[in-house]
Every structure is written in C-alpha cells, then in structure tokens.
Residue frames relative to the residue before (quaternion, step in Angstrom):
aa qw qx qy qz dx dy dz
X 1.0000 0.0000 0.0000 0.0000 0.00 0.00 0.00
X 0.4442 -0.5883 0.6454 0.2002 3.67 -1.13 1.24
X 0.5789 -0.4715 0.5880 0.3113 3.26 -1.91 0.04
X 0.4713 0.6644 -0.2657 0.5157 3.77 1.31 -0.77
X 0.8029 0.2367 -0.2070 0.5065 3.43 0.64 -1.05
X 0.5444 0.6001 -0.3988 0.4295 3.50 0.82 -0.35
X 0.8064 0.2410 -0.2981 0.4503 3.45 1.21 -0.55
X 0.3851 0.6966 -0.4712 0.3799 2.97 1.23 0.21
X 0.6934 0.4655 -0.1453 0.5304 3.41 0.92 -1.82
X 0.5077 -0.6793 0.4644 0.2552 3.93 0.61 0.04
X 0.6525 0.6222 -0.3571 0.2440 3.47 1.03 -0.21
X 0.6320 -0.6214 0.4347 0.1598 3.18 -1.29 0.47
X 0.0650 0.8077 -0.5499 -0.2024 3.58 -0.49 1.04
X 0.4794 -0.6998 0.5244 0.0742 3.84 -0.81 0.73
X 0.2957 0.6787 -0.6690 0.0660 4.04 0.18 0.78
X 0.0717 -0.7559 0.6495 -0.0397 2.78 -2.54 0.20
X 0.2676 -0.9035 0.2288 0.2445 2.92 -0.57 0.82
X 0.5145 -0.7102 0.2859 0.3862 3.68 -0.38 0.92
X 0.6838 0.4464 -0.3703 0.4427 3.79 0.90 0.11
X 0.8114 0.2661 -0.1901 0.4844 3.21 0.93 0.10
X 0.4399 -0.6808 0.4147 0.4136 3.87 -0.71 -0.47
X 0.3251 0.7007 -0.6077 0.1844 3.65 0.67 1.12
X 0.0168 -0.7572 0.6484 0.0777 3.22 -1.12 0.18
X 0.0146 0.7840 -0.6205 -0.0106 3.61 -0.94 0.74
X 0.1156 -0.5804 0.8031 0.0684 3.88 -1.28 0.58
X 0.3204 -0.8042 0.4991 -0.0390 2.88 -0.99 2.14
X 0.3010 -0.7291 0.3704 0.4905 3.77 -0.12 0.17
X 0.3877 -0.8078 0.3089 0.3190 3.44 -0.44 0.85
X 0.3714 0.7320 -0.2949 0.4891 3.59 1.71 0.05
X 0.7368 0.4035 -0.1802 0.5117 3.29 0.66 -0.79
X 0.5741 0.4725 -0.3662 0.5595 3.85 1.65 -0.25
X 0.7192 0.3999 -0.3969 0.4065 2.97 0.50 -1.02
X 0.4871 0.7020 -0.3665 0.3683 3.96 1.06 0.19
X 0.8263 0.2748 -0.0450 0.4897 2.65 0.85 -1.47
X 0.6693 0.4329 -0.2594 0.5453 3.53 1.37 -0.01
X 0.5025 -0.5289 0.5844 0.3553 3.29 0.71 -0.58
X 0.3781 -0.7165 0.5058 0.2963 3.53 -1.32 0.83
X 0.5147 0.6839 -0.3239 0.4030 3.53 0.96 0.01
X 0.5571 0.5687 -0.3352 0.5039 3.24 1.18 -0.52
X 0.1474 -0.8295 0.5016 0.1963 3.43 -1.03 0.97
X 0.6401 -0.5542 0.2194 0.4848 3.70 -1.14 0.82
X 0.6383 0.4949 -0.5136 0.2896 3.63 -0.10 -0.63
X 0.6097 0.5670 -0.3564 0.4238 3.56 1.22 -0.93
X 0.6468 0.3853 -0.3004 0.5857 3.85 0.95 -0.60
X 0.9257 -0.0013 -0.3453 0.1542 3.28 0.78 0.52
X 0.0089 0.6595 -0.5710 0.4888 2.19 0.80 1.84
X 0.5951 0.5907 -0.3088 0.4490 4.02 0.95 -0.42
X 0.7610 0.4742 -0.2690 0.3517 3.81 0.97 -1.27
X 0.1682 -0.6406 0.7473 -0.0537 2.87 -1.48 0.74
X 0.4694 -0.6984 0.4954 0.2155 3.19 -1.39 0.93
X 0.5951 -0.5477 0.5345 0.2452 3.51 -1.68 0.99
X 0.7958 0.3921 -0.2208 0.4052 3.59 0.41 -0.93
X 0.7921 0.1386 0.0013 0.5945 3.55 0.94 -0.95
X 0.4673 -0.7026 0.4743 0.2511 3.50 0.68 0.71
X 0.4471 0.7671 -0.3782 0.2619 3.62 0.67 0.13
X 0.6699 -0.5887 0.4136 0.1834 3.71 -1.06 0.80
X 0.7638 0.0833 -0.0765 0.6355 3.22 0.44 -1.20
X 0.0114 -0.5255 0.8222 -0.2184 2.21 -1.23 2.00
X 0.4024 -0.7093 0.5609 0.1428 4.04 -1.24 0.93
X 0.1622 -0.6534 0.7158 0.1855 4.09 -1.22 -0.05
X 0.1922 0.6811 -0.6639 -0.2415 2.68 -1.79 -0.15
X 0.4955 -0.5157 0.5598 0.4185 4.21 -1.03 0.76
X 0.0556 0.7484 -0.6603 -0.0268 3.90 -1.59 0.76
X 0.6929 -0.4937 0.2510 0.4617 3.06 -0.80 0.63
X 0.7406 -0.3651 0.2063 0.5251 3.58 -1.33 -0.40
X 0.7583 -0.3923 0.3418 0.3928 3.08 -2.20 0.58
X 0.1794 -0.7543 0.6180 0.1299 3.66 -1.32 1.32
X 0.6569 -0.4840 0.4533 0.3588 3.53 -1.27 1.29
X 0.9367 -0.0110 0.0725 0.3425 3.47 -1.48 0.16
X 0.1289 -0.8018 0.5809 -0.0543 3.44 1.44 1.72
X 0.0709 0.6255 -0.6988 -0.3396 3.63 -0.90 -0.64
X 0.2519 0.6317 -0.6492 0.3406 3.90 0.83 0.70
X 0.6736 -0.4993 0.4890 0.2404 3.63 -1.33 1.71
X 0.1322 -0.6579 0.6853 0.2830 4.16 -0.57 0.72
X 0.0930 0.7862 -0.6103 -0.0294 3.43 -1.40 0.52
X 0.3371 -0.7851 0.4995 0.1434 3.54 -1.58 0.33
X 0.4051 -0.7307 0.4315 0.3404 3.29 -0.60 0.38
X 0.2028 -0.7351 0.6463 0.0271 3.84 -0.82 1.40
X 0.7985 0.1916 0.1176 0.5585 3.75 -0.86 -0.31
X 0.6762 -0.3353 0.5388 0.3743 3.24 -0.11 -0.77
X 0.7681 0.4355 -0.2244 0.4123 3.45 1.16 0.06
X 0.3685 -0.7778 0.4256 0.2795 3.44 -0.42 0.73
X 0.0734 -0.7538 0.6468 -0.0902 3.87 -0.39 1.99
X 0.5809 -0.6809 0.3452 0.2823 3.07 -1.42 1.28
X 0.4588 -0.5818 0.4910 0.4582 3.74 -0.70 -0.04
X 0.2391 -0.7399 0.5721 0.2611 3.71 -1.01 0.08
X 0.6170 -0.4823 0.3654 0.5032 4.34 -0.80 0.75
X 0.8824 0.1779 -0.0151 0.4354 3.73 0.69 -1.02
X 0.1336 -0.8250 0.4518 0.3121 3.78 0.29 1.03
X 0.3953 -0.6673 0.5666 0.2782 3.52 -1.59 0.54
X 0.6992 -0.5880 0.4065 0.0139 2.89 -1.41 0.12
C-alpha cells in the first residue's frame, strides 16, 4: 500500500513506540506531502523514530477508516520524527 492509497482509502495508520507509551495517528495528507504519494507505507516506516526516546523501534499498524473524535495525538512527520500538529499552523 502507497501513501496515495491510504489516503485515498481514508484509513488510518497508528505508530508507536515499543519502549515507551507514545502513540501518534499521523495525518496521512501531510505524508503524502511530504513523501510523495508513491511512496509506500512500510518505507515511511521504516523512517520513524520516536519524539520521547529517540529510539528505532517504533511499530505501525493500517486501521480501518478515519474515526470521528480520535483523541489519538494528530501528528506529522518532521526529520524523520513524529511532531505534534498544533490547532493553528504558524508561520
């Protein structure tokens, strides 16, 4: 699966990292920006690294479509790291 299709298909990809208890639900718009819709998901994650503990092994998984009123952290992918999104972007 492409990033292209992931937003196409609405779904939702869910990483984390296995040494700690972050979790983030990236917007998947914003990957497919900054990666390119061609770019398939395992390759983007194969990029993450954790925010809190700089660590590698960090896991995904593809979920079904986008759920209403997630309270899962929106985030983007910066560097290679997953940075939270703020309500209002700056400039």
């Amino acid at each position: 699966m492409t990033l292209g299709q992931a937003l196409a298909a609405e779904v939702r990809l869910i990483a984390w990292c296995k040494a700690g208890e972050q979790r983030a639900e990236p917007v998947v718009a914003d990957l497919v920006a900054r990666y390119g819709s061609d770019t398939a998901v395992i390759d983007w994650a194969r990029r993450l690294r954790c925010s809190a503990c700089d660590g590698r092994e960090v896991d995904f998984v593809v979920s079904g479509a986008t759920r209403r009123g997630s309270r899962t952290p929106r985030l983007v992918a910066v560097g290679g790291r997953l940075v939270r999104c703020r309500s209002s972007p700056t400039t």
